[in-house]
N, C-alpha and C positions, 0 to 999 in steps of 0.2 A: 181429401180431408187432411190428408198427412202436412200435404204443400202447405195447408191455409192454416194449421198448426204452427209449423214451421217461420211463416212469414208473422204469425200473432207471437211470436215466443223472441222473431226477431224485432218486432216493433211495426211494423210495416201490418196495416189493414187495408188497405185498397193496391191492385194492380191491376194493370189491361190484362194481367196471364190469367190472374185472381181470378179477375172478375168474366172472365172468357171461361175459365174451368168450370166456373160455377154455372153459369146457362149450359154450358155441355152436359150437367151433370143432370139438369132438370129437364136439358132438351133429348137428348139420346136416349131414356126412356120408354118417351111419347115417342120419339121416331120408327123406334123399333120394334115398338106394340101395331102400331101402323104398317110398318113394309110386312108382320107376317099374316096380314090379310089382302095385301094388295101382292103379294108375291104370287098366289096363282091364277092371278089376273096376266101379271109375267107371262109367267110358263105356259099358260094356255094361247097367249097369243105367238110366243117366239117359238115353241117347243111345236104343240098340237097343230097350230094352222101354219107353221112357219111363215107368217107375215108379221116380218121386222117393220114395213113401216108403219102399219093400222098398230102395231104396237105401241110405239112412240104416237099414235094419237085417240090411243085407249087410257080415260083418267086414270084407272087403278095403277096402269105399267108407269102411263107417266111420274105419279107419285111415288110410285117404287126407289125411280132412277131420282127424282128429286128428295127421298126422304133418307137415299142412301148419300147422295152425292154432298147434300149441301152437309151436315155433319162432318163427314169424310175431309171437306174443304177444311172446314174450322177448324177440326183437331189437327188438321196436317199443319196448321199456321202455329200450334202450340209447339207442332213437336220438331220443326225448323227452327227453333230460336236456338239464341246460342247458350250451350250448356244443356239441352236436351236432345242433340242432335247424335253422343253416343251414347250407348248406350251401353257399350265393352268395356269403357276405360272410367273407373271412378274418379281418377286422377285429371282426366281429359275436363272431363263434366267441371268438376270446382274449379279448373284453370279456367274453362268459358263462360263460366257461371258473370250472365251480368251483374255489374256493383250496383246495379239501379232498383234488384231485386235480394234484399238480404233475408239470406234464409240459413235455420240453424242446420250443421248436420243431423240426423245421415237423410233428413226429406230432398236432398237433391235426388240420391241415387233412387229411393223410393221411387219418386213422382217421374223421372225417366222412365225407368224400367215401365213401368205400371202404364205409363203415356204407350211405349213401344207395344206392350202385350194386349193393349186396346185397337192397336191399330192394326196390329195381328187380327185380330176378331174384324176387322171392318175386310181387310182380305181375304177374311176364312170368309167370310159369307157372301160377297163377291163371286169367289170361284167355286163355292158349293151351287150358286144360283146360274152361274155359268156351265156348271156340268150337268145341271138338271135341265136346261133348255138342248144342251147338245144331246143328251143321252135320251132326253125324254119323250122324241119323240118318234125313237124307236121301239 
């Protein structure tokens, strides 16, 4: 919201980043309402029967790794563009910031940071879901 602020306050109403943020915004909800039911569908096939392959041809696992993966995809393509890629240096970001995208400050550093600490959470729950298959089924 900060970004689409930002681009409204600079002029700019439509972008591909825009408009990519914005399905993330309404899609990563539903996503993740969804993996926390198909998730011990997961763990009971990798963890309890340790059969990795009936897993991947169990709907629920499959959905899991598909409800995780394809999000995961699109946000990683927001946060490889240039001018979101650090997230250390204020100075780095405005230098890479594309001129294709005029945005006022401080929504660069915002929408960085905010991008990185979302992507953090798609990691956190990865290896939370990773340690519950390894640990789980002892």
């Amino acid at each position: 919201r900060d970004y689409g602020r930002g681009c409204e306050e600079a002029g700019v109403m439509t972008c591909p980043v825009l408009d990519q943020m914005r399905l993330l915004v309404r899609f990563l909800p539903v996503c993740a309402s969804l993996r926390i039911f198909c998730a011990p569908a997961l763990w009971h096939w990798m963890a309890d029967l340790k059969d990795f392959s009936s897993a991947l041809r169990s709907f629920p696992a499959m959905m899991w790794i598909l409800l995780w993966s394809v999000p995961f995809v699109l946000f990683k393509q927001i946060l490889l563009k240039p001018g979101l890629r650090s997230v250390h240096s204020s100075h780095q970001t405005i230098r890479e910031w594309p001129e294709e995208l005029p945005c006022q400050r401080p929504f660069h550093g915002l929408l960085s940071t905010r991008c990185h600490a979302a992507c953090g959470g798609f990691y956190i729950e990865l290896l939370w879901n990773a340690w519950t298959i390894w640990v789980g089924g002892d």
